[in-house]
MARVEXZA-672238 format. One line per 8 residues: for each residue x, y, z of C-alpha. Coordinates in steps of 0.001 Angstrom, whole numbers, always signed. Example, Ala and Ser with C-alpha at 12.3 -4.5 7.8 and 13.67 -1.06 7.14 Angstrom:
% MARVEXZA-672238
+12300,-4500,+7800  +13670,-1060,+7140
This chain:
% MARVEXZA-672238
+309075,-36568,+250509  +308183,-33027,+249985  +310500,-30071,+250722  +310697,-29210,+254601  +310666,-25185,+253684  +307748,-25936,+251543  +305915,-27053,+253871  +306510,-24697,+256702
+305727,-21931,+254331  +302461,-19413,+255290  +301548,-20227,+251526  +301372,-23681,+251774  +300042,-23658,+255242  +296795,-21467,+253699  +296537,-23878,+250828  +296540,-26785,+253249
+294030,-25153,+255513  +291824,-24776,+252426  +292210,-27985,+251254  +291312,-29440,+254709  +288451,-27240,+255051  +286434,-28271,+251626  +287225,-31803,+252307  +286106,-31719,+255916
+283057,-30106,+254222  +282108,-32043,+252069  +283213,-35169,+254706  +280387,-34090,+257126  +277493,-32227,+254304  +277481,-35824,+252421  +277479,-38155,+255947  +280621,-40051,+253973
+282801,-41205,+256812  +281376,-42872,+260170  +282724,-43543,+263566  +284525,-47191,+263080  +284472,-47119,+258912  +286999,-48959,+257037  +288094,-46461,+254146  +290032,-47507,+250973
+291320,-45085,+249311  +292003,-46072,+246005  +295446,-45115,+245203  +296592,-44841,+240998  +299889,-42811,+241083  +298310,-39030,+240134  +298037,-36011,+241635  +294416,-36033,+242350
+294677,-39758,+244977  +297885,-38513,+246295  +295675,-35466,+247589  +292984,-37447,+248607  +295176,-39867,+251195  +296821,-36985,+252602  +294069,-34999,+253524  +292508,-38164,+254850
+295738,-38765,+256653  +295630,-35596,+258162  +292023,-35227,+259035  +292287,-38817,+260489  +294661,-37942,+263392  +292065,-34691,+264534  +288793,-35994,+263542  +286572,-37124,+266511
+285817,-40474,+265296  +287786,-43198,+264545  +288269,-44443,+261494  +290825,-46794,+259536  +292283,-45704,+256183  +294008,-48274,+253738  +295701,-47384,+250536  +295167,-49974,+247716
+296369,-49636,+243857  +295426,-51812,+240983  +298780,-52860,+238953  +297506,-53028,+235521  +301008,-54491,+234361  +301216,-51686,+231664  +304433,-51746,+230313  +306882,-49685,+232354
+304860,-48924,+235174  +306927,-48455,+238103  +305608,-50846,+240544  +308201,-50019,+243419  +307207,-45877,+243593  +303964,-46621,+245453  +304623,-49566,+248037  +308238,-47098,+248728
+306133,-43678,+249023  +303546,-45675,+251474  +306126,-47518,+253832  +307540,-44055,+253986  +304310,-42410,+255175  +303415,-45285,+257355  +299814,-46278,+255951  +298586,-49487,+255614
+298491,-50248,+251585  +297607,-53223,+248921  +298763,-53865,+245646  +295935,-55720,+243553  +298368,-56988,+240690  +295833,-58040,+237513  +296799,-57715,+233650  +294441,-55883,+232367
+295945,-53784,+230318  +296669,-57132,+228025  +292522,-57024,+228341  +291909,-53756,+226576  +294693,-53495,+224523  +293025,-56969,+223148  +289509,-55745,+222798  +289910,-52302,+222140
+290874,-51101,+218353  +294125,-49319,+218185  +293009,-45050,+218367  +289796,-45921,+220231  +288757,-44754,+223623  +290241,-46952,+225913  +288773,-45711,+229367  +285147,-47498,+229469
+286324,-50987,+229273  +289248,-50359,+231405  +287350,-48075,+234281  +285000,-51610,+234415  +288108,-53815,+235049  +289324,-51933,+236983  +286212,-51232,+239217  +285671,-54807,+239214
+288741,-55371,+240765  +288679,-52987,+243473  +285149,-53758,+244602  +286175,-57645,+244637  +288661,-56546,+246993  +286911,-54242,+249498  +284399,-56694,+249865  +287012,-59899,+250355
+288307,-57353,+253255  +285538,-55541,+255361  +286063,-52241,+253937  +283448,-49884,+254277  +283847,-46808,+252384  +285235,-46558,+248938  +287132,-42964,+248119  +287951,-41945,+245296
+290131,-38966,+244215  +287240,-37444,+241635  +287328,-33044,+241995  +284775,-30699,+241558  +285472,-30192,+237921  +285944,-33552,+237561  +282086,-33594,+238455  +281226,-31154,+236008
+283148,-32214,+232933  +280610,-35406,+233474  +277576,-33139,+233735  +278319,-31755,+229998  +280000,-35371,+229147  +276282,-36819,+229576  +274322,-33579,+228503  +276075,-33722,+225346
+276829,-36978,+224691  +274150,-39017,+226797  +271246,-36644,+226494  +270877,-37166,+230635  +271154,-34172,+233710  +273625,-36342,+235122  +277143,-35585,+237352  +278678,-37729,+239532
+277482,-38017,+243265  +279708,-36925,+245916  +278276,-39951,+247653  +277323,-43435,+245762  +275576,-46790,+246417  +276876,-49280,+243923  +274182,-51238,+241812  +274168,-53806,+243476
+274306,-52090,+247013  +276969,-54045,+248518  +279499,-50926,+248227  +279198,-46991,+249244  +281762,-44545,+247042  +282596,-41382,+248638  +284617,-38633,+246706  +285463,-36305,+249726
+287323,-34148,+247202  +284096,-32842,+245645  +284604,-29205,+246578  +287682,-28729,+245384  +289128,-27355,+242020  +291222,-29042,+240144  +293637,-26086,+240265  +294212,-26517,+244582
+295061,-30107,+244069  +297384,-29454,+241154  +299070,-26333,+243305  +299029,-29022,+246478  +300518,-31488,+244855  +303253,-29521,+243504  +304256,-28381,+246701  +304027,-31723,+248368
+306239,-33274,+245659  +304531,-36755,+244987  +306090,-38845,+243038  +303734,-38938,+240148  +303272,-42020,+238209  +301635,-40557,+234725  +299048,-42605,+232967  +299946,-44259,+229775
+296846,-46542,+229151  +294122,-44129,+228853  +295531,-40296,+230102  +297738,-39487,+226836  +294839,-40523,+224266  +294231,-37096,+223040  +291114,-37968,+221285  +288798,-37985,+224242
+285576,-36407,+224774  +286840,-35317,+228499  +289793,-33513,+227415  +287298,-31888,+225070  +284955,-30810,+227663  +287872,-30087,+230015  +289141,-27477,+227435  +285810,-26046,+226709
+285232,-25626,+230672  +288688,-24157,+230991  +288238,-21485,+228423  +284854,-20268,+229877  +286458,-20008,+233061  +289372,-17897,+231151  +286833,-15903,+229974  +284518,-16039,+232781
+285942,-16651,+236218  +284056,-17830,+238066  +281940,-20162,+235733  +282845,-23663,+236475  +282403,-22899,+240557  +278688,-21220,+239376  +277648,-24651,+237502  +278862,-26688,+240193
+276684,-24873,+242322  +273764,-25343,+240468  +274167,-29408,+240695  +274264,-28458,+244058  +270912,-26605,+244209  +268905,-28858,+241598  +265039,-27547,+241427  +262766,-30705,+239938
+259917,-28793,+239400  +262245,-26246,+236759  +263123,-29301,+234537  +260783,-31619,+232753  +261622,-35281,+234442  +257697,-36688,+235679  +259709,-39104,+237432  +261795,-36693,+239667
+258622,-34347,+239738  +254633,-35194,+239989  +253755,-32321,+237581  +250396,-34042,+236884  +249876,-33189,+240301  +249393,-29471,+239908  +246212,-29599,+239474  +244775,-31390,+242382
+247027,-28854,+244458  +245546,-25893,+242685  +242001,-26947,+243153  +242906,-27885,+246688  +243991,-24342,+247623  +240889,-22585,+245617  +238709,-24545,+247923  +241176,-23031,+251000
+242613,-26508,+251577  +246453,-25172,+251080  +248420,-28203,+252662  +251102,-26365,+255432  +254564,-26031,+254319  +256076,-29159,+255147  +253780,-31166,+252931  +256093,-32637,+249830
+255056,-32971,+246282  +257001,-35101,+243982  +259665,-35212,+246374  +260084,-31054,+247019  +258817,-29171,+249693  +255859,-27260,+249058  +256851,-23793,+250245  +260008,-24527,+248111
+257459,-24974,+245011  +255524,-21574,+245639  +258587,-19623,+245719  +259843,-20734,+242720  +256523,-20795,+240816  +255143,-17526,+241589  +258175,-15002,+241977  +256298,-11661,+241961
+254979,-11254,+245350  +253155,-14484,+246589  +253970,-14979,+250378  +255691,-18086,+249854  +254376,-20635,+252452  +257773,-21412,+254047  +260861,-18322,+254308  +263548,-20818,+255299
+265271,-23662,+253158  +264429,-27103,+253928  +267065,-28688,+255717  +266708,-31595,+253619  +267435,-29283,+250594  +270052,-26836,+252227  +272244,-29855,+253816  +273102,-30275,+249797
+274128,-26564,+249264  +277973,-25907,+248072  +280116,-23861,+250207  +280405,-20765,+249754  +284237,-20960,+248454  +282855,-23218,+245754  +278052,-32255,+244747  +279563,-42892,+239426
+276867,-41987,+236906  +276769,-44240,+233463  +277432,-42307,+230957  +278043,-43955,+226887  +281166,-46480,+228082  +283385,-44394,+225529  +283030,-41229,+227889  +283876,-43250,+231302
+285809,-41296,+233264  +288783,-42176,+235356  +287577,-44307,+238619  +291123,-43277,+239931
């Protein structure tokens, strides 16, 4: 358990505060926790889950619904895991938990080459597993301990590597819609959790499957991000943003956007049949449409956001996508 001084510092109690405040964003902008949910937060040992429960923890005893939280973690039986830190830490903090105990490690280290990526095959087992189990056992929400830059590493992870605009979803229906996935940690940096976690003290079980290959396309992108934001502070929060505040008709996706459209709306409003402001168009608001395509002085028909575009908007201290199966990231 974490040091007592720590935690009664005014440092730490800031950083909390923080921490509570993005997640409790992001909790309420993304609708990801209801009164009488079952929540499973899916526990693997790192700094990032660790976070996750005990923000949810703490939120849990304020909050002014109810709402049930169990831990669970997936043994993979890799060699020298140590299988008593977790059940020991959760007794300790008094939350109901679940070890899933399934070998897959023996799986990937069966299929997968030696000095190939590791993490697509292994982020399927493992999903697999976990989704088997919230569905044997009511659960209703599925969080997982996925940041903000976590989120944009998989932006440029499918840009790059995918050719798709795609991030992760603070908020996900699996495929076959039997599951929701909620990542309340989507506003935060990676850098609060990492400073949280320090001063909390978790016992930190460090990945030896798929964390210490250093030929991955995350790290990669995780260095490239982190030496933009060296030389740019700023930069990472500014993308994240932007998959925040996506505009369909400024990209070139017909199925996100009826561009073939246009037309019938410009001939419509040179006969004076402009449709009002709340009329939608391939899915965006119209008066959101003028603004953006004629920025030098047309009276755009609407002068406030849509609420069902603004409800998505990052806070201003500042939302799982396939991407190649080599580039998965980390479910945990």
């Amino acid at each position: 358990m974490p040091n007592t001084a720590v935690r009664h510092s005014n440092n730490f109690k800031k950083l909390q505060a923080q921490l509570r405040g993005s997640v409790g964003k992001a909790i309420g902008d993304y609708a990801m926790i209801a009164d009488g949910d079952r929540v499973m937060v899916c526990l693997s040992g790192g700094k990032d889950s660790y976070t996750l429960l005990d923000v949810l923890v703490s939120l849990q005893r304020s909050a002014p619904i109810r709402f049930d939280l169990i831990a669970v973690n997936l043994d993979q039986k890799q060699p020298g895991f140590p299988a008593h830190v977790l059940p020991e830490y959760l007794t300790g903090l008094g939350v109901p938990f679940h070890i899933i105990e399934q070998n897959t490690y023996s799986v990937v280290k069966r299929v997968i080459p030696d000095g190939k990526t590791m993490c697509g095959l292994c982020s399927r087992l493992r999903r697999g597993a976990l989704y088997r189990y919230a569905a044997e056992n009511g659960i209703t929400k599925i969080a997982l301990g996925h940041h903000r830059d976590d989120i944009v590493e998989t932006l440029f992870l499918n840009m790059f590597f995918g050719g798709r605009l795609k991030a992760m979803p603070p908020k996900l229906l699996s495929e076959d819609r039997r599951h929701i996935v909620i990542r309340p940690l989507a506003y935060v940096a990676e850098r609060t959790i990492a400073r949280y976690a320090t001063a909390r003290e978790f016992p930190i079980i460090p990945c030896t499957l798929c964390g210490s290959q250093t030929n991955m396309q995350r790290l990669v992108v995780k260095n490239m991000l982190r030496d933009w934001e060296e030389k740019f502070p700023g930069r990472i929060e500014s993308i994240f943003s932007g998959i925040c505040n996506a505009s369909a008709s400024q990209l070139a996706d017909p199925t996100l956007f009826d561009f073939a459209g246009l037309e019938t709306l410009r001939k419509e409003a040179l006969r004076g049949e402009m449709p009002s402001g709340d009329t939608f168009l391939g899915g965006m608001p119209l008066g959101e449409l003028l603004r953006e395509e004629t920025p030098l002085g047309v009276v755009a028909l609407r002068t406030e956001p849509h609420p069902v575009n603004s409800r998505f908007a990052a806070p201003a201290s500042t939302a799982a996508t396939a991407i190649p199966e080599a580039l998965a990231p980390n479910l945990l």
